[in-house]
N, C-alpha and C positions, 0 to 999 in steps of 0.2 A: 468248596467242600474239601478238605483233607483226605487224603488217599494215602490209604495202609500199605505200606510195600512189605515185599516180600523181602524173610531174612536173606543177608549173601550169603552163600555157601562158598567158601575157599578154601585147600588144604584137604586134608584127609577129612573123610566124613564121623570119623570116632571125635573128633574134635569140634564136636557140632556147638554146644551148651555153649558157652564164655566165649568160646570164639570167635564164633557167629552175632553173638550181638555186638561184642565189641569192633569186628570187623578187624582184627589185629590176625592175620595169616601171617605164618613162617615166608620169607622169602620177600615178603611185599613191601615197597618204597619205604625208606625211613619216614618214620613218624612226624610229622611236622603239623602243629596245633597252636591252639592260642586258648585264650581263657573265652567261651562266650561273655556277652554284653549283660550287666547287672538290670537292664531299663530298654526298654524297646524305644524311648522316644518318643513317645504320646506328649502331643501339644500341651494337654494339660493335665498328666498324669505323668510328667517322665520317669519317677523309680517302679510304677509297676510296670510288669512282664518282662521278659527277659530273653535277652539271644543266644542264640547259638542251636536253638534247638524249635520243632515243632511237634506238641506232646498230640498223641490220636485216642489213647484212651485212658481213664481213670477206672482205678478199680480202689474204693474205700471203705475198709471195714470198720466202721466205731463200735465201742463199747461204749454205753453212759449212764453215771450211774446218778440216777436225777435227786438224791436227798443231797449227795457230797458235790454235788454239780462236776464231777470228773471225769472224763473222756480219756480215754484206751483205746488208740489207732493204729493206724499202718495204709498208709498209700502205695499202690503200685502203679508208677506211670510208666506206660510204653510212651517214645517219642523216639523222634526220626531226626538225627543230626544231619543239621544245613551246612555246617560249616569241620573244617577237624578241630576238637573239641578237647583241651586238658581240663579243664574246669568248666564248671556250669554255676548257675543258679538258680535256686525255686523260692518262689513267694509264701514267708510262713510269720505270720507275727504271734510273740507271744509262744505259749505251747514248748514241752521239755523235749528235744530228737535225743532218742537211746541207742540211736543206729542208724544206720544210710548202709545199701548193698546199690553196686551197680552190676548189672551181669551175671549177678549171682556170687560175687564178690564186697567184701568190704570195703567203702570206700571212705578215706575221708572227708570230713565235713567242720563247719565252723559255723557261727553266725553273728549277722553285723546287722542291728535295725531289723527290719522283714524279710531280711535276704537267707537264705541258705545255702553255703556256698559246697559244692560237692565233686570230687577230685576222686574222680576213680580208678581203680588201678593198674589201666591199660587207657589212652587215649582212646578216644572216640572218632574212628572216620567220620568224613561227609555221605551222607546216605545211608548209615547203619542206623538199624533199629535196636533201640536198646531200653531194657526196663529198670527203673529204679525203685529204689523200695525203700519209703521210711517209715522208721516207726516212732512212734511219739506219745505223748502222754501231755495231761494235765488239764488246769480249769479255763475252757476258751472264753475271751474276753469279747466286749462288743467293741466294735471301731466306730469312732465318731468320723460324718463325714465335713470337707469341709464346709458344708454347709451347717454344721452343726447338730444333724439327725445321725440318730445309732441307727447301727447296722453291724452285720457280723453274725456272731452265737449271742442272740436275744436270750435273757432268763426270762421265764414266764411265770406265772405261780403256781402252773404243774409239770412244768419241762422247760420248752424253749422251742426258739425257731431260727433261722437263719436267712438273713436277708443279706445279698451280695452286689446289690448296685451301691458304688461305683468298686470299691476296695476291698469289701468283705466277707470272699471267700477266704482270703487268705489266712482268716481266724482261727479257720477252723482246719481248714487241709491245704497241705502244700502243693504249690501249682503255677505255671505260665499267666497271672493272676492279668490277663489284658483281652478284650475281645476281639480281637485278631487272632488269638489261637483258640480256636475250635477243636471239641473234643466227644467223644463218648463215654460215656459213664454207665458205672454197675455202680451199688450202695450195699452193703450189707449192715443194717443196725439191730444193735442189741440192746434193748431197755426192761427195766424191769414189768413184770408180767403185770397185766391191767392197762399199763401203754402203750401207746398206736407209735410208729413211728413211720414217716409218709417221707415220699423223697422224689424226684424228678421220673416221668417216665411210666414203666408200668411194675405191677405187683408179681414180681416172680414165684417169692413162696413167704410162708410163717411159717416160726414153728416155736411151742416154749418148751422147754426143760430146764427142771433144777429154779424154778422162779425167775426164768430169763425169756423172753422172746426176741426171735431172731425175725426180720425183717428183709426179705430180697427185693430191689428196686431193677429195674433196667431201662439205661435212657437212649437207646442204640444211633438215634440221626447228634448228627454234631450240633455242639452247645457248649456256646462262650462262658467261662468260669464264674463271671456275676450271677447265672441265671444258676444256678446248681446251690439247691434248697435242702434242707432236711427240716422236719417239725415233731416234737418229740412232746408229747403230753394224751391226756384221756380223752381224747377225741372221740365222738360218735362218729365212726366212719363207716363210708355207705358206699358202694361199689355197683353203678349203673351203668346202660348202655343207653346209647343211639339208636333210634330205629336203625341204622345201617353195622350197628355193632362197636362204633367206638368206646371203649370204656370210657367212663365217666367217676374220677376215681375224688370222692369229698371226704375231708377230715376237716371236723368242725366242734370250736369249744363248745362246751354246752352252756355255758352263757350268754354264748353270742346264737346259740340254733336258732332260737325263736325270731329276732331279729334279722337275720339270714334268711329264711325259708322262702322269703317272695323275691327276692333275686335270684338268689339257686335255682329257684323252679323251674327261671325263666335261660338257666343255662342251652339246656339243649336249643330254642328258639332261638336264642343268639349266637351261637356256631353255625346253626344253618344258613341264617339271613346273614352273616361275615362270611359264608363259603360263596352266596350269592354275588358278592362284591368282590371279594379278593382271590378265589379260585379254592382249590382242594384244602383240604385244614392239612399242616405241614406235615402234625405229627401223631401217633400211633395210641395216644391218649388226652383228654387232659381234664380237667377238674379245679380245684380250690383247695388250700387253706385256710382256714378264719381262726384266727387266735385269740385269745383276750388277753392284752397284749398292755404291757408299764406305759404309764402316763404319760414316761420320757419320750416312747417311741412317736413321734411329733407326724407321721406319712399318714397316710389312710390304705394302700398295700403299692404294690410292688409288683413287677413282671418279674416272672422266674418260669423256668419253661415247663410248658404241661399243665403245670398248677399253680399261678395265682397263689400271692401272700395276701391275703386281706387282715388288715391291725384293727378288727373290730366287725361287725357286722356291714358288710356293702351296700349299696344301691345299688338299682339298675345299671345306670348308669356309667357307673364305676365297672364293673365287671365286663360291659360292652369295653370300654377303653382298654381291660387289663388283658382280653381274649385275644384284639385286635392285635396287640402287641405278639402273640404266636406267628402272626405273619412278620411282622414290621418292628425288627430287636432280635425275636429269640430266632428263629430261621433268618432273614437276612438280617445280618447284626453287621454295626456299623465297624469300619476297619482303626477308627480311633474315636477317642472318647469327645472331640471336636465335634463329628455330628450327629449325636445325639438326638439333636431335630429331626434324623430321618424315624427313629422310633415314635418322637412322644408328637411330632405334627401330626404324622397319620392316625396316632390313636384318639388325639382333641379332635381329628376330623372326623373320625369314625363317633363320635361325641354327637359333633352334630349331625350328621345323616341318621344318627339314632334318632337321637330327638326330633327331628324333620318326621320321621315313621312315626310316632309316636304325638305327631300332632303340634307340636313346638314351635319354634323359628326354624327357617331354613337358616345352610350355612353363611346365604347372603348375607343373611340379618344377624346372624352372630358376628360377620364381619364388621358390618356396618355399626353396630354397635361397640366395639373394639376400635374400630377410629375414628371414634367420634371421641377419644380419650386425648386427652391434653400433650404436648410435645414432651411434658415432665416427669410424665407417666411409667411408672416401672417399666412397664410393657416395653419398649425402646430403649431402655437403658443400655441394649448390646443388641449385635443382631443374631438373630438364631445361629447362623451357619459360624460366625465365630465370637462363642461365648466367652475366649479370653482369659478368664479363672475360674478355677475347680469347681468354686461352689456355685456358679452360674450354671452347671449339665442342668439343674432341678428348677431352675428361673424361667419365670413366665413367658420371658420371650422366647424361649426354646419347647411351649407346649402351645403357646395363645399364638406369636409370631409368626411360628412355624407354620400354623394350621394355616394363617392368613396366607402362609406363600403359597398353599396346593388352593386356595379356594382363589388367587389370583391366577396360577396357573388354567384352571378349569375355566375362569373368565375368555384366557387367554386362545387354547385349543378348543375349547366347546367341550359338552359336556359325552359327547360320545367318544371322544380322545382320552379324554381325562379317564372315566371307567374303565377305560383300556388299559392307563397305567398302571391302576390300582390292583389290575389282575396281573397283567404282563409283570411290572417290575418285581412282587415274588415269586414270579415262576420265572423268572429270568437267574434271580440269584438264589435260590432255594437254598438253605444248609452254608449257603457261602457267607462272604462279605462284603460291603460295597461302599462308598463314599460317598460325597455331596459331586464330585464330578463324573462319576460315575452316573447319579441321579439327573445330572443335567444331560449330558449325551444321550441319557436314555430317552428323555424326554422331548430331546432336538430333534433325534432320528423319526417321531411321528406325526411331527406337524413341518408343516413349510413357514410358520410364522418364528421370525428370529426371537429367542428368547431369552438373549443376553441382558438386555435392561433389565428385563422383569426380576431374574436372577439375584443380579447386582444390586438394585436397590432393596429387594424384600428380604432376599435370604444373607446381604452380604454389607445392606449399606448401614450406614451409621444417624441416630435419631429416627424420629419419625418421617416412611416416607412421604413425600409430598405430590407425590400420584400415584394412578390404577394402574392396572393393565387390562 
């Protein structure tokens, strides 16, 4: 989890504003910086996210005006320099910057591809807190990913939505665009009166005037830039609780309601029996999405935190997988986009312990059935743990593989070990982030049975393996 520090205060205290963020006192060492890094180095993402800096909260205001499809923004990021800082950059594709302020100062700025590069006008110590401010304008596009599904600022045919696994937050607001920087968000949106606009987190306030309503979202535990959704169209939206008082906050096309209705139902049931398996629910709300949503859009929904994107009316099913995901992605989110597997194995597992309750195969027999699939088989074509190319995060082996590697594990520890981890390993990284070796330590330190083969060939080896554990 990221931790907010406190500003330095240096110098005379009259000089608190500009000073204090930039960390630039009279009297102190010459300046000595470098530009942060354009690309964190993601295995298989390396131009998104960016160094030099780690951002703690986002504060974004949209206007949008849904006939012209036009957006009128302004981002404020606080973030806390790692390193001494003359230049930076933020993840922004597309979209017109009118302005960039650092400090409360002008700064400037340039752009090359997704990058925005920003030079502000006093460097940046290591350990200063400092906020920037842009503001922007124009009509956000969707991003294709490389698998060839949109994502980004979806049009809809009464608004839009926003879907940001793996690239596409950066469509819409500028940002640390890598899940490794964790953050907090506020939302403020403005759409014309009659539409709902929904956002991560919970409902602060509404309010319309002048044929405007205004929208307050707040999403307070950290949350990696993918998961940060806005959905803007005439939603029926409905605002429930939990017998224990969780809100339970839906926005749902009216197209898709009726189609909906017997999965939603079954929401509350399925947070509680996922609280039975994985420990406390992470976060302070959460609910749905359902849109009716372009032909192009090729998913069926999407994890984003809180609330679920669904591209159409869900299943059961489906919504058990996309809830799971609040433990396994949105709270512990992976430190590069390589294991991915730690998100969507858990949730195909959580797949079948559904289905098992509900009368189905157990996970055995989903296994078992899964290798009984030929050496040629997409399933193998890469191993979960390293998918190799972009467009593999979304490939079978990284949801069906993956699952196989916790149902070989559980072979492996017994099934009272195993439940153990399911609880333990998100209350271990809560809000944080964690790795594939990370997941193996964690797993070594509860059993006495060595579990490096098992590892090796399921999560790491190459074709079909050729035995159990």
């Amino acid at each position: 989890m990221t931790t907010r520090r406190p500003l330095r205060y240096c110098g005379a205290t009259a000089a608190l504003s500009v000073a204090l963020l930039l960390s630039s006192c009279t009297g102190s060492a010459p300046f000595k910086g470098k530009a942060g890094a354009g690309g964190v180095g993601d295995p298989l993402f390396p131009a998104l996210g960016n160094g030099g800096y780690q951002v703690t909260h986002y504060g974004l205001a949209l206007d949008y005006d849904v006939k012209k499809r036009h957006l009128d923004a302004t981002a404020r990021i606080t973030a806390e320099a790692t390193q001494n800082l003359t230049t930076f950059t933020l993840d922004l594709q597309g979209l017109k910057v009118s302005g960039v302020q650092v400090g409360g100062e002008d700064a400037t700025f340039s752009r090359k591809g997704h990058k925005l590069r920003v030079t502000p006008a006093t460097g940046l110590r290591k350990g200063a807190t400092f906020r920037t401010t842009v503001t922007y304008n124009g009509t956000p596009q969707e991003v294709t990913d490389p698998d060839e599904s949109s994502e980004g600022w979806v049009k809809t045919p009464d608004g839009a939505f926003v879907a940001g696994e793996p690239e596409g937050s950066m469509a819409w607001f500028p940002g640390n665009n890598h899940p490794g920087d964790k953050a907090t968000y506020d939302f403020t949106i403005t759409v014309p009166e009659g539409y709902t606009a929904v956002a991560n987190g919970e409902l602060r306030s509404q309010k319309t005037a002048k044929g405007r309503t205004t929208f307050v979202w707040h999403n307070g535990q950290p949350m990696a830039s993918y998961l940060a959704t806005a959905g803007i169209g005439r939603f029926r939206f409905t605002v429930d609780r939990m017998p224990d008082g969780l809100p339970l906050y839906e926005a749902v096309d009216p197209a898709e309601e009726a189609d909906s209705e017997e999965a939603l139902s079954r929401l509350p049931e399925i947070i509680k029996w996922e609280r039975g398996l994985f420990g406390p629910y992470p976060f302070r709300s959460a609910g749905a999405i359902v849109d009716n949503t372009p032909e192009r859009v090729d998913w069926e929904a999407l994890e984003s935190q809180t609330k679920p994107i669904y591209a159409g009316a869900p299943d059961t099913v489906t919504v058990v997988h996309e809830m799971s995901h609040q433990w396994f992605g949105d709270s512990v989110t992976p430190k590069t986009w390589q294991d991915a597997w730690l998100n969507e194995s858990f949730a195909t597992y959580t797949e079948w312990l559904w289905e098992q309750r509900e009368g189905g195969k157990t996970p055995q027999q989903q296994f078992d059935a899964l290798y009984k699939k030929g050496a040629k088989d997409p399933l193998w074509e890469f191993p979960p743990g390293k998918p190799g190319k972009p467009e593999n995060v979304t490939a079978d082996p990284v949801y069906y593989r993956g699952a196989m590697v916790l149902q070989q594990l559980r072979d492996a520890v017994g099934d009272k070990t195993f439940f153990k981890i399911l609880k333990e390993w998100p209350a271990k990284y809560r809000y944080g982030n964690a790795d594939a070796a990370d997941f193996i330590a964690f797993c070594q330190e509860r059993t006495d049975k060595d579990l490096t083969d098992l590892f090796d060939v399921w999560l790491y080896g190459k074709g079909k393996p050729d035995r159990t554990f």
